[in-house]
N, C-alpha and C positions, 0 to 999 in steps of 0.2 A: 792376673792369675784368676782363674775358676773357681768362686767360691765354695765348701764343701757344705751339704745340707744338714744340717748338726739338727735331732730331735733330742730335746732334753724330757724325761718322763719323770714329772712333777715339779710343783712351784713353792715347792715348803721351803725350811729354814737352807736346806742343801742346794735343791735344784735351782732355785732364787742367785745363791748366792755363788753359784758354781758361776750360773751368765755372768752376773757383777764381775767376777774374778776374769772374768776371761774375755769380755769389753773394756777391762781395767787395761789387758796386755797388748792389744790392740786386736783379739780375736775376731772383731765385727769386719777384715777386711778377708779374713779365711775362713770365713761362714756366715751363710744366710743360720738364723735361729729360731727354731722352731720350741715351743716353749708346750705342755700341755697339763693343766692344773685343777683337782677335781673338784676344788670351792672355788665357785661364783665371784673371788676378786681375786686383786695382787695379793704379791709376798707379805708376810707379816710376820711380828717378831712373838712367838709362839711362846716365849719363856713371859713374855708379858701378860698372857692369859689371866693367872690370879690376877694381878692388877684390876683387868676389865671386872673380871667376880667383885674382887673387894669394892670395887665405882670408883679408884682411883684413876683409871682411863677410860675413854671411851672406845669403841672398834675400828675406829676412826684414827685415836691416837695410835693403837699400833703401827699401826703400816707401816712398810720399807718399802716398799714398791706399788705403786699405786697401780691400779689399769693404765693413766695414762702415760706411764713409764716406758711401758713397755713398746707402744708405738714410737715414743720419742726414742726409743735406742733402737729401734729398726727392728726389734724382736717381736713375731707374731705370737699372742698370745690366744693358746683356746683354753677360757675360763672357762669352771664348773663344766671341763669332757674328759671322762675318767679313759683313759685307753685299755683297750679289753681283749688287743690281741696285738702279738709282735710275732713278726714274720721275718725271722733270722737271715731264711737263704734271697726272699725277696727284696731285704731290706727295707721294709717298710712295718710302722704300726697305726692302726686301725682307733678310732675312737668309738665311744658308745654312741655319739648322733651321727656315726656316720665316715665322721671324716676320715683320709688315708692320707700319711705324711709320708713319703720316702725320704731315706736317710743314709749318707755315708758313715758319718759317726754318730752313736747313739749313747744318750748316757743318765741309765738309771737312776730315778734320786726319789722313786715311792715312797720313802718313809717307813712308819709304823702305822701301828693301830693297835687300839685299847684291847686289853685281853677281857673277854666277860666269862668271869664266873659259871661255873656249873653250879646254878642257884636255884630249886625249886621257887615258881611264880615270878621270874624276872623277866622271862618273856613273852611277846604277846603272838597273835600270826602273821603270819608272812618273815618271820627270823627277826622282827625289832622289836626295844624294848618295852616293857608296858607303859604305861602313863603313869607318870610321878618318879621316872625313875632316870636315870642321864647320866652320860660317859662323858667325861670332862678333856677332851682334848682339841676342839675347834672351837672357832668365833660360834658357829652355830649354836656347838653345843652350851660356851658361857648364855646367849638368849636363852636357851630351856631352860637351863639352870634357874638364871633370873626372874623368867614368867615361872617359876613353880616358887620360886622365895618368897615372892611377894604377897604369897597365901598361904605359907609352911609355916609350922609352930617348932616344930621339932627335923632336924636331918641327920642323917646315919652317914658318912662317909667310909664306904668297904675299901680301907686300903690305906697304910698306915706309912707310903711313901713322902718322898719329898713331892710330887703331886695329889696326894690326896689332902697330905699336912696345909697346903697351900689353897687346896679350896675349901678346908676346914674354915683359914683364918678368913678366908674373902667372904665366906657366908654368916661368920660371927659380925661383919660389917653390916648386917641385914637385922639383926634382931633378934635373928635365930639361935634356936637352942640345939648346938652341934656335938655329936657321937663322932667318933673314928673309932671302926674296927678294925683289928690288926690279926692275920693268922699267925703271925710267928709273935714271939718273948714279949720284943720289946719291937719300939717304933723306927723305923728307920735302920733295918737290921743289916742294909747292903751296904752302907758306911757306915754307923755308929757299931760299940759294943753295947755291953750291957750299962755299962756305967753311963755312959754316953746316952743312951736310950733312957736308961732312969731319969736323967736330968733334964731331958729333951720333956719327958711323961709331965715332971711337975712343970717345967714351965708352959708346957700348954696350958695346964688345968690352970693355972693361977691367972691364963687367957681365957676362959674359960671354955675350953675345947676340951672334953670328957671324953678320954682313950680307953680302949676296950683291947689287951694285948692277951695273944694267946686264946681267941674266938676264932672260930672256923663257922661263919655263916652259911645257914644250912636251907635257907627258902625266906622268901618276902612273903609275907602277910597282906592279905586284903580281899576284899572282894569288889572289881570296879573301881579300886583308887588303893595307895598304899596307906596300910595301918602299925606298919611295924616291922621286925624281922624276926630271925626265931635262929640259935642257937644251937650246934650241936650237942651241950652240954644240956639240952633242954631250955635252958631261961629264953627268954625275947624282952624286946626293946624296943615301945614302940614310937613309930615317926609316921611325917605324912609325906614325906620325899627322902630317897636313896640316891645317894655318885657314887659311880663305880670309878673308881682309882688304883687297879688291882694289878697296874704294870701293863706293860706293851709289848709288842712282838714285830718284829720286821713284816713290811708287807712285802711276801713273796713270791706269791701266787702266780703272779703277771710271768716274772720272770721263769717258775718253774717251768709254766704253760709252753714255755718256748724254749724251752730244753736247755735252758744254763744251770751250771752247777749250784744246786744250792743248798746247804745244811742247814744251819737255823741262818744266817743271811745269805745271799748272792753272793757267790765266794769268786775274791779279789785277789791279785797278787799286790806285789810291792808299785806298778804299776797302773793299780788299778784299773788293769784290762780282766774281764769276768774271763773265767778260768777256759783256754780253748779256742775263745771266742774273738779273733782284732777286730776293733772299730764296735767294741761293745763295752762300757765303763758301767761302774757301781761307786755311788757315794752316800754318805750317811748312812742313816741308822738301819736303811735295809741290807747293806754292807758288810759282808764278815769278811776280816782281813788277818791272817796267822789264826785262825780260830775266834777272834773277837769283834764283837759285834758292839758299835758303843751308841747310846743312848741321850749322850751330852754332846753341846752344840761345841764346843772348843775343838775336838776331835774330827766331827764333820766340818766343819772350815777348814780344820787344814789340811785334809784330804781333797777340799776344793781349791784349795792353792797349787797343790802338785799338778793336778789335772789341769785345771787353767794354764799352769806351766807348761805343761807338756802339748799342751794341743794347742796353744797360740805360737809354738815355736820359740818361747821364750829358754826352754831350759828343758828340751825334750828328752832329757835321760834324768828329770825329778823324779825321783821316787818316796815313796810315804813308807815308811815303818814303823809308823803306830802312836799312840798317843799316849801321855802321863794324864791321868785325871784327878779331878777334885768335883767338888758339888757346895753347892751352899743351897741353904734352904731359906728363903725369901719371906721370913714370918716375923715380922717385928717384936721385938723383944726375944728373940734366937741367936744364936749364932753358929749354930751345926756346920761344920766344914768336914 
């Protein structure tokens, strides 16, 4: 049999694990695999991040799929090439150095990306962030983190999630003297209530992570380096480094660009074929499926089960209908569920 040319568009926790899934079912004899991933190595286990922050792991110990993985299962891998255009009717997508892959089936798995703030002085020129300041969602970005720790007395954490609560604790491993700002009540407002949230408040502080709930940050202080942040109530608070932890967004862009349906994610059916479109799939977090869009790695795996099913011939009328969730927050001496 003719093998079909399968591009997968990204190698995060989804696109990673969609191949695995579908090498598991014997997919590698019904496709060559083209794999396209826009940091510089293999797959890795992304919920493991704090760890690396706190120095419990190295960038090293994450990994689930190394580079040399990928040769060894016959999947060509092009690391750190962000793809910057898909061509529906030609069937092919295009990389930033260059490359052009043609594909029978193609299947989505962009991910997210950190939302930043509309924050007077957080940005520098050319659209990135100033010096002393870092978005917590890559291996890269835990190294900024860490080369700015090592010379910090004080840090602000904007963002009073289960990821920003988590590089709270990994930076109190350092020395540091850690803020979490929070625009809404109370911390962790997308699962906890309020009671919940109160309890969650003292146990950090008695870690000693100092919450700031119901601040709306209104500009970074400094001139040439950061000095602090400043308050829409007036007050400020000052530090010499800023994370921005302020929530994610589907990264959609790619797929708008190319005329698939998309509301706030790449909109999927029970199939997960993008709306319209056969031999075009979406998974994970850039994914909206019935209206929802999920965030958490349980959900995207098993959105990459159906798929692997479906496309190795294993079980070609799997369908996904959605996911039950939970969360836990990864901060020793916690237990937020």
């Amino acid at each position: 049999m003719t093998r079909r040319r399968l591009v997968v568009v990204g190698n995060g926790m989804a696109g990673a694990r969609f191949v695995d899934d579908l090498l598991a079912r014997g997919g590698a004899g019904r496709f060559d695999v083209t794999v396209f991933g826009d940091e510089p190595h293999g797959n890795y286990n992304r919920i493991l991040l704090s760890s690396v922050l706190a120095g419990h792991h190295r960038p090293d110990d994450i990994l689930i799929n190394p580079l040399s993985w990928y040769a060894a299962h016959g999947v060509t891998l092009h690391a750190g090439v962000r793809v910057e255009e898909i061509d529906i009717a030609a069937r092919n997508v295009r990389g930033a150095d260059g490359t052009l892959a043609g594909y029978d089936t193609l299947v989505l798995a962009t991910g997210s990306q950190p939302i930043i703030p509309r924050i007077d002085g957080l940005m520098a020129g050319g659209g990135a962030v100033r010096d002393g300041i870092c978005v917590f969602r890559t291996i890269a970005d835990c190294d900024r983190i860490l080369a700015l720790a090592r010379h910090a007395r004080r840090a602000v954490i904007i963002g009073g999630g289960l990821l920003g609560l988590e590089a709270a604790r990994g930076l109190l491993n350092h020395g540091i003297e850690v803020h979490v700002v929070h625009l809404m009540p109370h911390l962790m407002d997308a699962q906890l209530d309020s009671v919940g949230g109160a309890i969650l408040e003292r146990q950090l502080a008695e870690m000693g992570v100092q919450p700031h709930v119901g601040a709306l940050t209104t500009a970074v202080l400094g001139n040439g380096h950061v000095t602090g942040v400043a308050f829409q109530d007036g007050r400020t608070l000052a530090c010499d480094m800023v994370v921005l932890a302020a929530g994610i967004r589907p990264n959609v862009e790619l797929a708008r660009r190319a005329g698939l349906l998309v509301n706030r994610g790449i909109v999927v059916g029970d199939d997960l074929v993008c709306d319209g479109v056969p031999d075009v799939h979406a998974v994970g977090e850039c994914a909206e499926h019935r209206g929802r869009v999920y965030g958490l790695v349980a959900p995207l795996w098993e959105q990459t089960q159906v798929l692997a099913d479906r496309l190795s011939g294993q079980a070609q009328d799997a369908l996904y209908r959605g996911s039950r969730t939970s969360t836990r927050l990864k901060v020793p001496g916690s237990t937020s569920r």
